[in-house]
C-alpha positions as CSV (number, residue, x, y, z in Angstrom):
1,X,0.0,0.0,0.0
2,X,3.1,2.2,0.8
3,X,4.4,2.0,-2.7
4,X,0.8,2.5,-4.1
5,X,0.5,6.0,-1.9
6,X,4.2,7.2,-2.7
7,X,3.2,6.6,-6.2
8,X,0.3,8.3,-6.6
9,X,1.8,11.5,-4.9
10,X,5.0,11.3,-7.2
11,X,1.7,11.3,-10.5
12,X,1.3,14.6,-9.9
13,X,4.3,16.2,-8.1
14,X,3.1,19.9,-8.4
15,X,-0.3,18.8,-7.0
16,X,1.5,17.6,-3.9
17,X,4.2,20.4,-3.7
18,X,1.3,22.5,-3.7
19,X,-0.6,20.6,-0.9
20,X,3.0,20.3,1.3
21,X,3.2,24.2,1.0
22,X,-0.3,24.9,2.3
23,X,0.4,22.6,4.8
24,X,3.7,25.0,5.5
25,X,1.7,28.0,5.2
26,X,-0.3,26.4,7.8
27,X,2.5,25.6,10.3
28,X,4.0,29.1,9.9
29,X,1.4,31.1,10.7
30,X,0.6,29.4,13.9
31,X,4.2,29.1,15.4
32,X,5.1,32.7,13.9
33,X,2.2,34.6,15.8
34,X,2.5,32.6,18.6
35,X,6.6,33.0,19.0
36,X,5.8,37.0,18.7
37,X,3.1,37.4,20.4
38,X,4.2,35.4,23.4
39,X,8.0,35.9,23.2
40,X,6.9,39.8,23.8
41,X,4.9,38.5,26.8
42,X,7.7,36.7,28.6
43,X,9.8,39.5,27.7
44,X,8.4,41.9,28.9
45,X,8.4,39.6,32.4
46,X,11.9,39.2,32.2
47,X,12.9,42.9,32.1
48,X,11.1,43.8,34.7
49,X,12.0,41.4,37.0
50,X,15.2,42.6,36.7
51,X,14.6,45.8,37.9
52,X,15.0,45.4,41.5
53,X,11.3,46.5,42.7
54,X,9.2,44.9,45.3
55,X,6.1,46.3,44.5
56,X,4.5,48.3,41.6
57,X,2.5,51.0,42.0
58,X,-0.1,52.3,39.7
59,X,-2.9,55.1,39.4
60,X,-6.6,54.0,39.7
61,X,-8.2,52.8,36.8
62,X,-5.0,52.0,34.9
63,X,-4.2,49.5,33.0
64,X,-1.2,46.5,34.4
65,X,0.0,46.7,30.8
66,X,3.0,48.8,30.1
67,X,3.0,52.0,27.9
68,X,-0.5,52.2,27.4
69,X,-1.5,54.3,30.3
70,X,0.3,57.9,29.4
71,X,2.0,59.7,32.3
72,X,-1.0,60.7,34.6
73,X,0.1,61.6,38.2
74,X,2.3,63.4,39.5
75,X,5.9,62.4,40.2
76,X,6.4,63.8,43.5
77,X,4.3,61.2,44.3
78,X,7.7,59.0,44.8
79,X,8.7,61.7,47.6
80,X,5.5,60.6,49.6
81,X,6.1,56.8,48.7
82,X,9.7,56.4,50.1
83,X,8.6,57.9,53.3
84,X,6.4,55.3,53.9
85,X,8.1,53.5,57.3
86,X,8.9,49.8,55.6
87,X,10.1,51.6,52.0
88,X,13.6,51.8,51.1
89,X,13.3,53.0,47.9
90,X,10.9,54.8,45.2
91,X,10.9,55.2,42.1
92,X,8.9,57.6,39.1
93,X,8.9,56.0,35.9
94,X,6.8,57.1,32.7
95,X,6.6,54.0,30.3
96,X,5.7,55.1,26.2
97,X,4.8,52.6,24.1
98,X,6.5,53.8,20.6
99,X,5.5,52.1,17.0
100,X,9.1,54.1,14.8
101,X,10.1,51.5,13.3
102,X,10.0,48.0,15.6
103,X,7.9,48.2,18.1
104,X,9.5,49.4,21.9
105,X,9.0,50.8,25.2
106,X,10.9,53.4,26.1
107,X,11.5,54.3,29.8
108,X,11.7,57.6,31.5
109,X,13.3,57.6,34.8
110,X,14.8,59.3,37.3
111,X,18.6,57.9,37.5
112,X,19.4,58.3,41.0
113,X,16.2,56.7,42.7
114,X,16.1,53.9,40.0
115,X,19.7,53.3,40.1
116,X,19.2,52.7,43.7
117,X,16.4,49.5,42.9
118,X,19.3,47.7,41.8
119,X,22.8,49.4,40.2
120,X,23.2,49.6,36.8
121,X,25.6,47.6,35.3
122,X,27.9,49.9,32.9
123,X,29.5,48.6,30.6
124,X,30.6,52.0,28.7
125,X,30.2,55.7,29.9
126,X,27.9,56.8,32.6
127,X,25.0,58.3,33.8
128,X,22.9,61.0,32.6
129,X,24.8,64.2,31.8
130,X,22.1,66.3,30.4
131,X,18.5,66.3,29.1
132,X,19.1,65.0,25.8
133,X,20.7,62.0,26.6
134,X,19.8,58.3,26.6
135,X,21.5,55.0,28.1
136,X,20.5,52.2,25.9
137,X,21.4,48.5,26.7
138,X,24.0,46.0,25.1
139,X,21.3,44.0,23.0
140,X,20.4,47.7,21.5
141,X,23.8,48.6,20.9
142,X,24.6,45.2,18.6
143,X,21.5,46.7,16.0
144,X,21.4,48.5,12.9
145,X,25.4,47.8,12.3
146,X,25.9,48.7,15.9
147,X,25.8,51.6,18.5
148,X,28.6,53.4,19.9
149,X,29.1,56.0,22.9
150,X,28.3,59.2,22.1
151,X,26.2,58.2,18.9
152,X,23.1,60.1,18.6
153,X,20.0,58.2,17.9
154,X,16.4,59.2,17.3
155,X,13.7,58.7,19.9
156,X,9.9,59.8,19.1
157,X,11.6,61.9,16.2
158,X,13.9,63.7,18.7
159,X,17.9,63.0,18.6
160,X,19.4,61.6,21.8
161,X,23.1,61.2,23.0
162,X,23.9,58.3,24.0
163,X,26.0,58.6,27.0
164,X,26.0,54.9,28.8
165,X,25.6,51.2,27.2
166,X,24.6,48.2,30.0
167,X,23.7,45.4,30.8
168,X,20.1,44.6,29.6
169,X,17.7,43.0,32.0
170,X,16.7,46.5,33.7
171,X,12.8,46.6,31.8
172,X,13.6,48.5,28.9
173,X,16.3,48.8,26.2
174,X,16.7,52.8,26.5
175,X,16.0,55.2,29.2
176,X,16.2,58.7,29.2
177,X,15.6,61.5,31.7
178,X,12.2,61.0,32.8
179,X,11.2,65.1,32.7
180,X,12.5,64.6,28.9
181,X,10.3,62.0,28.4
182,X,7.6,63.8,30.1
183,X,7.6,66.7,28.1
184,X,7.8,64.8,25.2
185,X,4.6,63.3,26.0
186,X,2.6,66.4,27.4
187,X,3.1,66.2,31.0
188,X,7.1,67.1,32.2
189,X,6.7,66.7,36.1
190,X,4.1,63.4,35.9
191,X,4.5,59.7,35.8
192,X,3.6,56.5,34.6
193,X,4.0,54.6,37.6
194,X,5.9,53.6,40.7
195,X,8.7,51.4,41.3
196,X,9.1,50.2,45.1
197,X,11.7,48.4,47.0
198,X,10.7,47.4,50.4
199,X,13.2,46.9,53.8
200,X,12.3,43.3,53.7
201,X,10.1,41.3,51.4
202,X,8.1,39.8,54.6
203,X,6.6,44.0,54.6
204,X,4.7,44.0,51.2
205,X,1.7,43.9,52.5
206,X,2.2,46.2,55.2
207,X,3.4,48.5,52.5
208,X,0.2,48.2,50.7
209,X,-1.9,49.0,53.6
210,X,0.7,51.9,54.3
211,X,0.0,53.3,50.9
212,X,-3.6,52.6,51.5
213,X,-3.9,54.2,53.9
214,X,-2.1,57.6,52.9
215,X,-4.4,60.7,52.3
216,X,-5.2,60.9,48.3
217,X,-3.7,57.6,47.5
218,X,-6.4,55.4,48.8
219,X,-7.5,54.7,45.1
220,X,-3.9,53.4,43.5
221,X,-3.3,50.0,42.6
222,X,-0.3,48.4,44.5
223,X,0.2,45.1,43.0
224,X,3.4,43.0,44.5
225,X,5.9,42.0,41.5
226,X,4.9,38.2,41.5
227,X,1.1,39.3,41.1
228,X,1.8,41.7,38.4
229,X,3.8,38.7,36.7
230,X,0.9,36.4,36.8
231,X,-1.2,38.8,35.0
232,X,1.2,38.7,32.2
233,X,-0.4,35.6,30.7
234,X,-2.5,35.0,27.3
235,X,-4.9,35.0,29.5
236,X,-5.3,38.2,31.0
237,X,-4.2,40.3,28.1
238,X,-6.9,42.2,26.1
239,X,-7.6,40.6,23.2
240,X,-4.6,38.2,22.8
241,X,-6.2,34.9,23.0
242,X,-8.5,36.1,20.3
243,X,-6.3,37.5,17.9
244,X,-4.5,34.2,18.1
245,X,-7.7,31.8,17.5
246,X,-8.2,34.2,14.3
247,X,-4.8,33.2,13.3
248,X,-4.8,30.0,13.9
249,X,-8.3,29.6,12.2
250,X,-7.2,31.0,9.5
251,X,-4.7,28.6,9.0
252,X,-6.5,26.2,9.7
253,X,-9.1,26.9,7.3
254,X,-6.4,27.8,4.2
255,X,-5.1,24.0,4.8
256,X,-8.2,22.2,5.1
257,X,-9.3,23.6,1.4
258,X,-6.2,23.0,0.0
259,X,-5.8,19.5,1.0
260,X,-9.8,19.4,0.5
261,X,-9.0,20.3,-3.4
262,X,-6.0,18.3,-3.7
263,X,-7.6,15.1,-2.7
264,X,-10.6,15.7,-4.2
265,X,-8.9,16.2,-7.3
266,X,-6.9,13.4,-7.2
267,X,-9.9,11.1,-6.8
268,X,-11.4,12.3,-9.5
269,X,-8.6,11.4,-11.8
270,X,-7.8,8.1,-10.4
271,X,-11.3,6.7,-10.8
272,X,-10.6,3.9,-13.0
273,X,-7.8,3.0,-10.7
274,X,-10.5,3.2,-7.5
275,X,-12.9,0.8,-10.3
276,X,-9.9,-1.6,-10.8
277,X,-9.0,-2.1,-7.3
278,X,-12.3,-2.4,-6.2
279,X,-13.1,-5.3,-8.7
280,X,-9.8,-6.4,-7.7
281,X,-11.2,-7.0,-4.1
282,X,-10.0,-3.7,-2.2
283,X,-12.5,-3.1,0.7
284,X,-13.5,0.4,1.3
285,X,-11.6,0.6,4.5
286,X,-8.7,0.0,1.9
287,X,-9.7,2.8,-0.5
288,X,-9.8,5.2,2.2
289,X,-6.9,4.1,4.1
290,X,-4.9,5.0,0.9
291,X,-6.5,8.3,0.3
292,X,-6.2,9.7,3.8
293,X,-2.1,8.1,3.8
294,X,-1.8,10.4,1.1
295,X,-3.3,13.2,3.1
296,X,-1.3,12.2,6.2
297,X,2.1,12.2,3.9
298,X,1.2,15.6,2.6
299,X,0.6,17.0,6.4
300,X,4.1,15.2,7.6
301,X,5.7,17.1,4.9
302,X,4.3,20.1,5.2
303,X,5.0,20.4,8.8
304,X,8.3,19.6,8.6
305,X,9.0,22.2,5.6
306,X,6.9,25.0,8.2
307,X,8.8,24.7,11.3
308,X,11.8,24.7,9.2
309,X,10.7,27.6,7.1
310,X,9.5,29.7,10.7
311,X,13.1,28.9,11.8
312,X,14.6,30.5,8.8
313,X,12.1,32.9,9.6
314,X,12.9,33.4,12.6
315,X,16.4,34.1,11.3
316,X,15.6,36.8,9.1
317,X,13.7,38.7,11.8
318,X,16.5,38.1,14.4
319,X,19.3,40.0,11.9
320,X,16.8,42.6,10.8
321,X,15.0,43.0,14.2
322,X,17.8,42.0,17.1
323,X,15.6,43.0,19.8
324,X,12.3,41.8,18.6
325,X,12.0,37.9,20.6
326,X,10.5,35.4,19.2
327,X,10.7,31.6,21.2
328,X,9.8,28.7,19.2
329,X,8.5,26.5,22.1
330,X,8.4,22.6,21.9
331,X,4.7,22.6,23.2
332,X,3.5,25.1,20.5
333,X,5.6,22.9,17.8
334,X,3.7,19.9,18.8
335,X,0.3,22.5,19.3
336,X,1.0,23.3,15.8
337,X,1.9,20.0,13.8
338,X,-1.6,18.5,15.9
339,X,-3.4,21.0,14.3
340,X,-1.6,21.2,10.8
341,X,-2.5,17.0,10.6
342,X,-5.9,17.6,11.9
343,X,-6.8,19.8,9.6
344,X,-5.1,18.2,6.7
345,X,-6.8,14.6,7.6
346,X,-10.7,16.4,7.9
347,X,-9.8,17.9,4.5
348,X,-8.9,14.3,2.6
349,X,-11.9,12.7,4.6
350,X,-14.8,13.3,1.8
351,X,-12.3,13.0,-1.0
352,X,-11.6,9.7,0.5
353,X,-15.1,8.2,1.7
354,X,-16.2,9.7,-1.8
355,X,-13.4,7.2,-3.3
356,X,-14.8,4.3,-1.3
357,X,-18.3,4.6,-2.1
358,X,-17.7,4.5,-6.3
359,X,-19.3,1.2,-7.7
360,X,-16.2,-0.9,-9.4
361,X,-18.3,-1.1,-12.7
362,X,-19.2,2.5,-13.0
363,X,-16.0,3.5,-12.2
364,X,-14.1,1.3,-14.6
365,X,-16.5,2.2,-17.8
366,X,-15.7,5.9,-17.0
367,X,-13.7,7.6,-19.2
């Protein structure tokens, strides 16, 4: 039967290429948005847990996503904050979400009080000199041919110097002064949001009731860092587990007709050869076993050539975007392939009980 299906498959090579790509297609669309969509998810976790905060505090009504909230309060706020008896430090930070060119988040902060959440780690120049300037970190520095102290670069259409280069890990990939940023934006003295470190980590929630409890904060979300990191999930972001059904039903749908046509087509050719094995005794368990083995072939392919094709992908996008992450799990490889051969398998199964039901004497007098 191998031989039979291999055969049939090599009859009309372009058919099948065509059917293996589709398949590809398929495979690519599903891990691509995943990786990029959820690599910027566990990203953005990573950076920020590697900032050195506690505790995250927020104005009322905002949003736990980053960038998308403005700069609404005022940053004197963090003057009030690291007051608070179990608070060792606090921290203004405006977070703008900015679409020039790849997508990023740029930070503006004040360097003293978020250098003191956790040192940065220079690995050329120093510190803010002036308004204009920006510290980017190492992964920025390797992009676009490379970044070099005292390069200027352009931020939201305004030139910055760049007058440090560090270790990444801190939440962003370039921080300026945070009244630069705020100007910028429409509001110089205001903020984003809060960074806190506490005295000890056993005082977060007395810090929370301390914040609480402070005339005219009474309102603001205070969020530990572990429960702000088990928000960031697929689950809990707006629109993200939709988006990726759309995707993945697209692709789902594009394979299915594809295969559908191929194997319907291929049916309809081969009917004398359906007649003749029919009269030769083939059951129709046997007729369909060979159509949907040609499906299943087709899929095995196919999936092979898309995770191979989203790696080169994931190349491409890696040279031209450096900083853009994009994980290729195991799980959403196998997610994927299930799918891919689902969908492939549904497509060849009316192609395939259509095959078994010909009569052997109708099919072999058709021409």
């Amino acid at each position: 039967m191998n031989k039979l299906v291999l055969g049939n498959l090599l009859y009309r090579p372009l058919r099948s290429v065509i059917g293996v790509f589709a398949v590809a297609v398929e495979v690519v669309m599903i891990l691509s948005i995943v990786g990029i969509f959820v690599g910027q998810v566990e990203h953005s976790k990573s950076q920020t847990s590697g900032i050195g905060a506690d505790l995250i505090v927020r104005p009322p009504n905002s949003s736990f996503i980053s960038g998308v909230g403005g700069a609404p309060v005022p940053a004197k706020i963090a003057g009030i904050l690291a007051k608070l008896p179990h608070v060792a430090v606090a921290t203004p930070v405006i977070q703008d979400f900015s679409l020039a060119g790849s997508p990023e988040l740029i930070w503006g902060i004040d360097f003293d009080s978020f250098n003191a959440l956790k040192p940065f780690v220079f690995l050329e120049g120093g510190p803010f000199q002036g308004p204009n300037d920006v510290i980017i970190d190492d992964v920025f520095a390797r992009t676009d041919g490379g970044h070099r102290l005292g390069d200027t670069i352009l931020i939201k259409s305004h030139p910055f110097h760049i007058c440090g280069i560090v270790e990444h890990g801190r939440g962003g990939r370039k921080f300026v002064p945070i009244h630069t940023l705020g100007t910028m934006v429409g509001n110089p003295d205001n903020a984003s949001l809060f960074y806190l470190r506490s005295d000890d980590i056993q005082n977060q929630e007395l810090i929370r009731k301390e914040i609480l409890a402070t005339p005219g904060l009474s309102e603001y979300q205070v969020q530990t860092l572990q429960e702000w990191m088990s928000l960031m999930t697929p689950e809990h972001l707006p629109g993200f587990n939709a988006a990726l059904r759309s995707v993945i039903g697209i692709a789902v749908i594009v394979g299915f007709i594809v295969v559908f046509q191929t194997m319907y087509t291929a049916v309809m050719e081969r009917t004398r050869e359906i007649g003749i094995l029919k009269s030769l005794g083939a059951s129709r368990a046997y007729i369909t076993n060979v159509v949907l083995r040609e499906a299943a072939l087709i899929s095995i392919a196919g999936i092979l050539l898309g995770i191979a094709l989203t790696y080169l992908l994931k190349f491409g996008l890696s040279y031209r975007f450096p900083t853009l992450p994009f994980p290729l799990s195991l799980d959403w490889r196998v997610r994927a392939a299930l799918i891919a051969f689902s969908g492939a398998i549904l497509g060849a199964l009316y192609p395939a009980l259509k095959a078994a039901r010909k009569d052997p004497i109708d099919a072999l007098a058709y021409e």
